[in-house]
Jmol script that loads the backbone (N, CA, C; Angstrom):
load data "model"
ATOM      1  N   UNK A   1       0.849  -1.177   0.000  1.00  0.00           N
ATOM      2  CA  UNK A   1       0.000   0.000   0.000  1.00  0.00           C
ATOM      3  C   UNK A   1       0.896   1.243   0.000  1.00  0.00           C
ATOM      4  N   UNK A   2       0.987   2.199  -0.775  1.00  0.00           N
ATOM      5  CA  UNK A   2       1.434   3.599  -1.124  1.00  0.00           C
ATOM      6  C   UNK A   2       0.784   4.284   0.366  1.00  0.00           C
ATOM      7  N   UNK A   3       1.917   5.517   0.539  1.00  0.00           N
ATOM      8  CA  UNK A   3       1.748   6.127   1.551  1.00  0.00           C
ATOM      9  C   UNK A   3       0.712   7.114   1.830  1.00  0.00           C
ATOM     10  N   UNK A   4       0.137   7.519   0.369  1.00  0.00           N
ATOM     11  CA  UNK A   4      -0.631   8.229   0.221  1.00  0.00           C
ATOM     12  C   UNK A   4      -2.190   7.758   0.378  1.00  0.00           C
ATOM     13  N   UNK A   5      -2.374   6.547   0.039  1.00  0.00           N
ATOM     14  CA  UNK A   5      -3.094   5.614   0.677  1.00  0.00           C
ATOM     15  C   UNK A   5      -3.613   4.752   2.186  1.00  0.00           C
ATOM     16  N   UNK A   6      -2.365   5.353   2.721  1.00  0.00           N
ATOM     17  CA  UNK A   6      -2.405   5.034   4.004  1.00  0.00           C
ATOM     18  C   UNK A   6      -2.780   5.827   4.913  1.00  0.00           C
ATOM     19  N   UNK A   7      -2.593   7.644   3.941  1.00  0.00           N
ATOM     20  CA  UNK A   7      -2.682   8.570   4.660  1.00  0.00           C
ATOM     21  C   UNK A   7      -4.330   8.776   4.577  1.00  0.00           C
ATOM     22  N   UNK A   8      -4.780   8.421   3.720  1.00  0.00           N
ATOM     23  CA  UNK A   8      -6.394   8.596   3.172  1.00  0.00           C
ATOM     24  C   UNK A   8      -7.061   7.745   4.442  1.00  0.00           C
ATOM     25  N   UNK A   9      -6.830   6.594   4.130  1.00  0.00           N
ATOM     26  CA  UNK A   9      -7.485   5.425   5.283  1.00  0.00           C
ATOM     27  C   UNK A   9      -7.305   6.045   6.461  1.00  0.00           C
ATOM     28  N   UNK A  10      -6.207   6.323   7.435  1.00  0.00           N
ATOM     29  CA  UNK A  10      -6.343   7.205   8.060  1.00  0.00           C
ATOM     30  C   UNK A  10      -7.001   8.146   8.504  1.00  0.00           C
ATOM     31  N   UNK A  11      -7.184   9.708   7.297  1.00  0.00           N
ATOM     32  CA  UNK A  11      -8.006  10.287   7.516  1.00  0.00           C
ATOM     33  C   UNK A  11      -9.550   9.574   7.815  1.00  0.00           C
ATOM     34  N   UNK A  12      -9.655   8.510   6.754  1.00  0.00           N
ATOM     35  CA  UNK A  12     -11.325   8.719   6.857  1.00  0.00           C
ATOM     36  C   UNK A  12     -11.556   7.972   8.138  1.00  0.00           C
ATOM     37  N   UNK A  13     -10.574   7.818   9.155  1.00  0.00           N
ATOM     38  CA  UNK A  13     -10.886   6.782  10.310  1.00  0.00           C
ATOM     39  C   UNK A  13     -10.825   7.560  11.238  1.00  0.00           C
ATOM     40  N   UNK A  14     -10.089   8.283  11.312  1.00  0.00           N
ATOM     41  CA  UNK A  14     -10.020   9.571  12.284  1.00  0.00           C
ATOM     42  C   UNK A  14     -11.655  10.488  11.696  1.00  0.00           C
ATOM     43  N   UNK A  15     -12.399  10.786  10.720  1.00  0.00           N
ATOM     44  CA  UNK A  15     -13.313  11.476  10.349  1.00  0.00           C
ATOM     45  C   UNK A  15     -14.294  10.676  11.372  1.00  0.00           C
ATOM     46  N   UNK A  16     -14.351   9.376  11.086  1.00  0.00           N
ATOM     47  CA  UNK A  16     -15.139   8.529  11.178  1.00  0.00           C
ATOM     48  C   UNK A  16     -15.521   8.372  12.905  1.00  0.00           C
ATOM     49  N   UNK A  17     -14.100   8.535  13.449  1.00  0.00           N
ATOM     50  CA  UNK A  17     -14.759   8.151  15.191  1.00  0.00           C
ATOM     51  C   UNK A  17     -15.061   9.513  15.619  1.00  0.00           C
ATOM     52  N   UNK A  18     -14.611  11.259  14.575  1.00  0.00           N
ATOM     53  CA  UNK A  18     -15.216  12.407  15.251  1.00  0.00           C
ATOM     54  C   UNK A  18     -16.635  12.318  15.336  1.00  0.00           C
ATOM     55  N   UNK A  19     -17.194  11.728  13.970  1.00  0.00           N
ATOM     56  CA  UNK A  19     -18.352  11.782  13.879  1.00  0.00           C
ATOM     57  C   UNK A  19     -19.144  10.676  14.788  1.00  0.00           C
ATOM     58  N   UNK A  20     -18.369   9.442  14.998  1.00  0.00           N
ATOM     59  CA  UNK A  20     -19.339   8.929  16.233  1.00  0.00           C
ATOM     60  C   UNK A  20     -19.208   9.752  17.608  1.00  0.00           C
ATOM     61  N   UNK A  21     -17.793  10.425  17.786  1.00  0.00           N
ATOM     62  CA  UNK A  21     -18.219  10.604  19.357  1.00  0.00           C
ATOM     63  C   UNK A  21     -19.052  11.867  19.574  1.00  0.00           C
ATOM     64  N   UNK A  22     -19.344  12.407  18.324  1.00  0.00           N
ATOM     65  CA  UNK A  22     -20.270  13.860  17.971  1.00  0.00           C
ATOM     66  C   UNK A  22     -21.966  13.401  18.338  1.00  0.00           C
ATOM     67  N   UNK A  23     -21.720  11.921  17.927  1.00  0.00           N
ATOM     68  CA  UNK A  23     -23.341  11.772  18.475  1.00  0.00           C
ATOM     69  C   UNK A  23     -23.458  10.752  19.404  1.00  0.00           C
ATOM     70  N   UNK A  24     -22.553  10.767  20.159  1.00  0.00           N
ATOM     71  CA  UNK A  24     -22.930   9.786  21.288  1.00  0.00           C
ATOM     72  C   UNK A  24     -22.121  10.498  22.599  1.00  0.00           C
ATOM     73  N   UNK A  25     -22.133   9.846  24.043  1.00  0.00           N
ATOM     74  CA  UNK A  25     -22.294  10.282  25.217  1.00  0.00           C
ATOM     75  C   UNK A  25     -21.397   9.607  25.942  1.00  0.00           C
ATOM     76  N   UNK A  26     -20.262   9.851  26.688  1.00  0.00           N
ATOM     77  CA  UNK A  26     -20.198   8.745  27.549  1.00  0.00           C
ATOM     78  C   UNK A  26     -20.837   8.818  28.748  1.00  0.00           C
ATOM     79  N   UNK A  27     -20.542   7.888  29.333  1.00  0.00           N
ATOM     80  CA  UNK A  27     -21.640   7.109  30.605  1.00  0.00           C
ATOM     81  C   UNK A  27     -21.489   8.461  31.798  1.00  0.00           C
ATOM     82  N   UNK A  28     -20.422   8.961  32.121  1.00  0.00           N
ATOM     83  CA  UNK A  28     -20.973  10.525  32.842  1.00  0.00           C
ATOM     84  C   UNK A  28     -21.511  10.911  32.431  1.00  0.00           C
ATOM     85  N   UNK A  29     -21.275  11.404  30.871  1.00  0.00           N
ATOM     86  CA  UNK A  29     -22.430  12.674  30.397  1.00  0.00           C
ATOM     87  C   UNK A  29     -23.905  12.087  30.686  1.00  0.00           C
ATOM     88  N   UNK A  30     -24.122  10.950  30.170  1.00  0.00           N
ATOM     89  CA  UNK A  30     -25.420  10.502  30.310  1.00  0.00           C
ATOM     90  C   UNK A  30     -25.915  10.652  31.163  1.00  0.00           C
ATOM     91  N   UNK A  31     -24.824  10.058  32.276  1.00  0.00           N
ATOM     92  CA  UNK A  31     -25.286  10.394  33.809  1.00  0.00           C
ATOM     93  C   UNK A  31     -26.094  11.808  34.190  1.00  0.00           C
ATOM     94  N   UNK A  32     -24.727  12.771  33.664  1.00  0.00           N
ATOM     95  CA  UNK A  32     -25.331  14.232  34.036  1.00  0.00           C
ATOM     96  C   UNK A  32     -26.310  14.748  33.263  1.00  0.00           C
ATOM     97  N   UNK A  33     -27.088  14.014  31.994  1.00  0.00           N
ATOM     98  CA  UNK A  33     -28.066  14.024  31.436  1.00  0.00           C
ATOM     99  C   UNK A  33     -29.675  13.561  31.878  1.00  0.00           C
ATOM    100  N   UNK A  34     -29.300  12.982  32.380  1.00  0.00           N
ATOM    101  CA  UNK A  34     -30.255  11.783  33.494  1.00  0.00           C
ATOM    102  C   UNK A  34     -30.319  12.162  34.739  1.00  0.00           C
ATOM    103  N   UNK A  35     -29.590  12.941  34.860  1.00  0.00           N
ATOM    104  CA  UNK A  35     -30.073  13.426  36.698  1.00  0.00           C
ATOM    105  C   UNK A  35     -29.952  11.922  37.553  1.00  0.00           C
ATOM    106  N   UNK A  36     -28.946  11.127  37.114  1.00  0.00           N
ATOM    107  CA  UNK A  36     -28.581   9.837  37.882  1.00  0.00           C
ATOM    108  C   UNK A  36     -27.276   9.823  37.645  1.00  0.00           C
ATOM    109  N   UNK A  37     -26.226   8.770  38.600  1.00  0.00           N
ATOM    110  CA  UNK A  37     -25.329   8.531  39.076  1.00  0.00           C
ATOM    111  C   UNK A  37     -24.685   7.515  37.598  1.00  0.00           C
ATOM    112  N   UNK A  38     -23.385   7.838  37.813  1.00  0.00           N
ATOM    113  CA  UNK A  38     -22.788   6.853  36.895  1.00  0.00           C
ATOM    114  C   UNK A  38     -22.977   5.336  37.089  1.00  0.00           C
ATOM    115  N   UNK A  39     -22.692   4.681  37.752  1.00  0.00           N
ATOM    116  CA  UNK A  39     -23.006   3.775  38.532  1.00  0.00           C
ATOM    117  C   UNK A  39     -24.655   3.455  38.037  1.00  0.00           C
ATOM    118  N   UNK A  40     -25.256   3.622  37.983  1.00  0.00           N
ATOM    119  CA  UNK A  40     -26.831   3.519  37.861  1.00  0.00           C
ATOM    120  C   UNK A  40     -26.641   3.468  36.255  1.00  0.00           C
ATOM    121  N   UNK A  41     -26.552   4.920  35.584  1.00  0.00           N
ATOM    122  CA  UNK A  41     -26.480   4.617  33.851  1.00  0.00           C
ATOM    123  C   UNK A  41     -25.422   3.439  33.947  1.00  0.00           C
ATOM    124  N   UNK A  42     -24.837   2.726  34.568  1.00  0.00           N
ATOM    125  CA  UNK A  42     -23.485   1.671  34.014  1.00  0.00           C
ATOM    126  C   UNK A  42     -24.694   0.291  34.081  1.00  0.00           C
ATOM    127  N   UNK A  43     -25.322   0.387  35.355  1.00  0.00           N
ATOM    128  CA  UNK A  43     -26.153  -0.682  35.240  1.00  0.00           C
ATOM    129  C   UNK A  43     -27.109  -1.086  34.346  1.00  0.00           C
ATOM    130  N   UNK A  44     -27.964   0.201  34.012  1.00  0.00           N
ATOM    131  CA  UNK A  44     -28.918   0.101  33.100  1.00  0.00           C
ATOM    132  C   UNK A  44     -28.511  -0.304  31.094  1.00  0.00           C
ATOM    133  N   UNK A  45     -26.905   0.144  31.529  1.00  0.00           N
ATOM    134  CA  UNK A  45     -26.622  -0.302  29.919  1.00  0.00           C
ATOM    135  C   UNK A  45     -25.868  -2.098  29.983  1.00  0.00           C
ATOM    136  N   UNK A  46     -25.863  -2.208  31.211  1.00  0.00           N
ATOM    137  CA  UNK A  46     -25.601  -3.476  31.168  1.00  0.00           C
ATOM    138  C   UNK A  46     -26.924  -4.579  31.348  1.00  0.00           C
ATOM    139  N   UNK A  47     -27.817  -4.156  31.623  1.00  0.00           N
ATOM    140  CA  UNK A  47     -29.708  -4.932  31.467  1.00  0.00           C
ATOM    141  C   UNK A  47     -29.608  -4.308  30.580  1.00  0.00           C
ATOM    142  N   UNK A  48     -29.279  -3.753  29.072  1.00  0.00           N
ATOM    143  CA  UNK A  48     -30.146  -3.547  28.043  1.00  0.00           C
ATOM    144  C   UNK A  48     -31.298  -2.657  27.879  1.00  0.00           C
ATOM    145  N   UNK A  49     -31.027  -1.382  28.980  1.00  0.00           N
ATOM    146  CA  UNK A  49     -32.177  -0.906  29.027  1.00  0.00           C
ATOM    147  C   UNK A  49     -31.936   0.555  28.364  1.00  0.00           C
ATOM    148  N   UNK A  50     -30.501   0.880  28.192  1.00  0.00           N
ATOM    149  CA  UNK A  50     -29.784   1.840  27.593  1.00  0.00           C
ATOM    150  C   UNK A  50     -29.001   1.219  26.610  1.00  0.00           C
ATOM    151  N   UNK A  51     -29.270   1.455  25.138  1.00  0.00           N
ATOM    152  CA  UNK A  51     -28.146   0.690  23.927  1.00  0.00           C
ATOM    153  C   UNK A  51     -27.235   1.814  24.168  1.00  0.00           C
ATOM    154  N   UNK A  52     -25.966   1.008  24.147  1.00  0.00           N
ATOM    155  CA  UNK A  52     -24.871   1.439  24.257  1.00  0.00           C
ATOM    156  C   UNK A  52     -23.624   0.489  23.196  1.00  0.00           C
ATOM    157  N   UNK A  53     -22.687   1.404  22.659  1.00  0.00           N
ATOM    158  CA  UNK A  53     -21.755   0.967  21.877  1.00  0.00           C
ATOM    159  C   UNK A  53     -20.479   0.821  22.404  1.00  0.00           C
ATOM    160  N   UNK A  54     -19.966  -0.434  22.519  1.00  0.00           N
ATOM    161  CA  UNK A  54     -18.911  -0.642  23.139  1.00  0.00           C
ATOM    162  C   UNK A  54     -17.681  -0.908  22.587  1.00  0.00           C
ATOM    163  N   UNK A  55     -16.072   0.413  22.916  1.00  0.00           N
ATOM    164  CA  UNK A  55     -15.590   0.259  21.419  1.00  0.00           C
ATOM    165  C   UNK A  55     -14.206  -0.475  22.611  1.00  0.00           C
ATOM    166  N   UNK A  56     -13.719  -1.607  23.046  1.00  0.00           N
ATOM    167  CA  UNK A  56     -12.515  -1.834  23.643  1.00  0.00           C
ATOM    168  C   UNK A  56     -13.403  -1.311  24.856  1.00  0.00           C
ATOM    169  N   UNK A  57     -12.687  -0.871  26.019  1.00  0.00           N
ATOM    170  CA  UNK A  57     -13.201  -0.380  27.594  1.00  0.00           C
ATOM    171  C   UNK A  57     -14.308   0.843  27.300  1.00  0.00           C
ATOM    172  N   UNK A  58     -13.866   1.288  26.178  1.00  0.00           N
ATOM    173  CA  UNK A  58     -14.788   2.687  26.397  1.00  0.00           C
ATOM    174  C   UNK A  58     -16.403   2.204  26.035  1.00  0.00           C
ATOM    175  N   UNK A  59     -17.117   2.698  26.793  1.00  0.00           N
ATOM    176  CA  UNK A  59     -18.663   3.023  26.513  1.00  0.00           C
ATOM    177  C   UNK A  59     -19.527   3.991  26.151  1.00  0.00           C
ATOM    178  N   UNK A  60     -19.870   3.832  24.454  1.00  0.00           N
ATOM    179  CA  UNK A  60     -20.681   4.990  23.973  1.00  0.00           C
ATOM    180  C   UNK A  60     -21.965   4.589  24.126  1.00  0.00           C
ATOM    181  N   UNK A  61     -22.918   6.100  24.825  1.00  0.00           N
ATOM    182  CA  UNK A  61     -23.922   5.637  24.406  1.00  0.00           C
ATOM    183  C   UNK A  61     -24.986   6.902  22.867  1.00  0.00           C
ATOM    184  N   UNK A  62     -25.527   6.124  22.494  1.00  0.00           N
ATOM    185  CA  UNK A  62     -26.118   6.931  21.513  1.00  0.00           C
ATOM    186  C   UNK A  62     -27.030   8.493  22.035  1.00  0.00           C
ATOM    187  N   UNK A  63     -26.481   9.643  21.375  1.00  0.00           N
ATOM    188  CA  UNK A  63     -27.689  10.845  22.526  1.00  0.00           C
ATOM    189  C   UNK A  63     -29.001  10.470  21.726  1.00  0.00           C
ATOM    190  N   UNK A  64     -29.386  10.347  20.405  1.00  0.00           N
ATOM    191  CA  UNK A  64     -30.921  10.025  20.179  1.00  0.00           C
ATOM    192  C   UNK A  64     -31.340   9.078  21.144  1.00  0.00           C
ATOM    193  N   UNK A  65     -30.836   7.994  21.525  1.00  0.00           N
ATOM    194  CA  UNK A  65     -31.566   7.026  22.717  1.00  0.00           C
ATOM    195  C   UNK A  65     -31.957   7.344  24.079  1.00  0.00           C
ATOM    196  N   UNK A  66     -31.474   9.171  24.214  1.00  0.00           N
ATOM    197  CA  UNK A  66     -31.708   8.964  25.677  1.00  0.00           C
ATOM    198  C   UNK A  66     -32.893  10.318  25.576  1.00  0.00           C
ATOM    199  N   UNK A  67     -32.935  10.608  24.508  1.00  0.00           N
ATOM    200  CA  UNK A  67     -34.253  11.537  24.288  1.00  0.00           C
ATOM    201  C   UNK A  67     -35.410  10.823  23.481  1.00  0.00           C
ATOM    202  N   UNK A  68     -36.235  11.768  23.304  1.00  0.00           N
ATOM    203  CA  UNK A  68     -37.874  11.202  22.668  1.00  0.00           C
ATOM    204  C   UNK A  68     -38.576  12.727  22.327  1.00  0.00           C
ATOM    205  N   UNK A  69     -38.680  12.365  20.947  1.00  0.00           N
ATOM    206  CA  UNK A  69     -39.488  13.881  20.930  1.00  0.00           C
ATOM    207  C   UNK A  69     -40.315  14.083  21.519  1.00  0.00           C
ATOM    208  N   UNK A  70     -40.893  15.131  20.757  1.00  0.00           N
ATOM    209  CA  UNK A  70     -42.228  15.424  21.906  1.00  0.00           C
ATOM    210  C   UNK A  70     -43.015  15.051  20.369  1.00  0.00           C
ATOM    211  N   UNK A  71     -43.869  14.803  19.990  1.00  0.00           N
ATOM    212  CA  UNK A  71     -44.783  14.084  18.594  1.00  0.00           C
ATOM    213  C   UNK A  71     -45.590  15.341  18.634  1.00  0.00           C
ATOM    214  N   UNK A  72     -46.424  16.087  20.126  1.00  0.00           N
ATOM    215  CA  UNK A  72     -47.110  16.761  19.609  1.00  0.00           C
ATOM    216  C   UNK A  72     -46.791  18.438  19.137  1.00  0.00           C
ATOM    217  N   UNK A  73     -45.760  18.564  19.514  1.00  0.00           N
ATOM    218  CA  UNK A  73     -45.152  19.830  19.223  1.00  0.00           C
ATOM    219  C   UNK A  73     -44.052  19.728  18.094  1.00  0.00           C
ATOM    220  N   UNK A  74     -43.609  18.533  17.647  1.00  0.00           N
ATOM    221  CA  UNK A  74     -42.210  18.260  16.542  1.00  0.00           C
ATOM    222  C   UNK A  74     -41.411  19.116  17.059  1.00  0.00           C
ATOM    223  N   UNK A  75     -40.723  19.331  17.842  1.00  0.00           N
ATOM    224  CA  UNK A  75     -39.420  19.830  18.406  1.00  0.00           C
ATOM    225  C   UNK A  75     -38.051  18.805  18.027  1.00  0.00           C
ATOM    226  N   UNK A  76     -37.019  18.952  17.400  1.00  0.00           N
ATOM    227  CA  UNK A  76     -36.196  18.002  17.270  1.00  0.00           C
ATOM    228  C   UNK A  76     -35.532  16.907  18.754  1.00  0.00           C
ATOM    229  N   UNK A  77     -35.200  15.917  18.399  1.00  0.00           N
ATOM    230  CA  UNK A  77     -34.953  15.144  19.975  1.00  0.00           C
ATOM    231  C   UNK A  77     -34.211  15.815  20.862  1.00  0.00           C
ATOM    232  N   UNK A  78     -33.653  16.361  20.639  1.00  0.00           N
ATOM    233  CA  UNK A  78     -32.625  17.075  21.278  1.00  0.00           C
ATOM    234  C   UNK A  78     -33.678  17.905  22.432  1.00  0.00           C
ATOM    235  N   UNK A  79     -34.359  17.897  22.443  1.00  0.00           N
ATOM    236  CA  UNK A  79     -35.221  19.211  22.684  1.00  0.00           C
ATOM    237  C   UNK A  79     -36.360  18.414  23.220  1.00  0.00           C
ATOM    238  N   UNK A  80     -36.573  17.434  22.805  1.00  0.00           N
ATOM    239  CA  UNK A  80     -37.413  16.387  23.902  1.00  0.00           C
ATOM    240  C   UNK A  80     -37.500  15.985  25.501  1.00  0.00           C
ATOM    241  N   UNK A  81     -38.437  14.755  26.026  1.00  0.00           N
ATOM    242  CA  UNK A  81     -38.153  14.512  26.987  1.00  0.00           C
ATOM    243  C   UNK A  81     -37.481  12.915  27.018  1.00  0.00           C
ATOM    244  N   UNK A  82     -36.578  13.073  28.239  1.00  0.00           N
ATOM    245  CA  UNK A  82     -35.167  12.527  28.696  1.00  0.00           C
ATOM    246  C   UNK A  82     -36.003  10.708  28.925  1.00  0.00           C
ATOM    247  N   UNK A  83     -35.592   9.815  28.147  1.00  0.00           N
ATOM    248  CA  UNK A  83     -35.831   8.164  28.375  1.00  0.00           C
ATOM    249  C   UNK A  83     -35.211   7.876  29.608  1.00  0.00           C
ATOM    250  N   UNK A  84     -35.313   6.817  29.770  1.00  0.00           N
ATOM    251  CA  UNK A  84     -34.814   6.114  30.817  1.00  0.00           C
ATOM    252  C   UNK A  84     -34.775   6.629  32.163  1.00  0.00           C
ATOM    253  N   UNK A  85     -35.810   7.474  32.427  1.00  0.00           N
ATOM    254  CA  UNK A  85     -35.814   7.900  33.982  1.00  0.00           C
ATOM    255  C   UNK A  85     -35.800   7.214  34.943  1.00  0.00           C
ATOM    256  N   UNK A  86     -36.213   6.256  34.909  1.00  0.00           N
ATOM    257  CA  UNK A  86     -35.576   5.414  36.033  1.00  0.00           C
ATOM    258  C   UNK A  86     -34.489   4.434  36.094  1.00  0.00           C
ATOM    259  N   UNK A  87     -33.282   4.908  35.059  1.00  0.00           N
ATOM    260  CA  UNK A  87     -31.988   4.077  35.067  1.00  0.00           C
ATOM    261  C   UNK A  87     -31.360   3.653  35.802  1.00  0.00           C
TER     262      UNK A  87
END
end "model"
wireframe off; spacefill off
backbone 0.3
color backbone group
């Protein structure tokens, strides 16, 4: 493989994990998203009750999964109310 090729693959892998960690959370943030303890979001993504992406030790979780629009106002999720309240 040419170096210039190596440098490409590269880039698009480095593009590639900005853009996952742009939309996902780790397990503090969530926490401090959730108005609950780390410890608590750690449990709930281990029952399956929070999908979470697991890349090596680190734990992403997705931010669309921990919101819900609101349907009757269409506000984007972001701007919704918070899932998993009792994590």
């Amino acid at each position: 493989m040419k170096r210039h090729e190596v440098e490409e693959r590269e880039r698009t892998v480095v593009r590639a994990l900005a853009d996952l960690r742009a939309s996902t959370v780790t397990i503090a943030e969530a926490a401090e998203l959730l108005g609950k303890s780390a410890p608590a979001v750690r449990v709930a993504v281990a029952r399956g009750r929070i999908p979470a992406i697991h890349i090596g030790r680190a734990v992403l979780i997705p931010r669309d999964s921990l919101v819900r629009p609101r349907e009757s106002t269409g506000v984007a999720p972001i701007s919704g109310t918070l899932l998993y309240e009792d994590a």
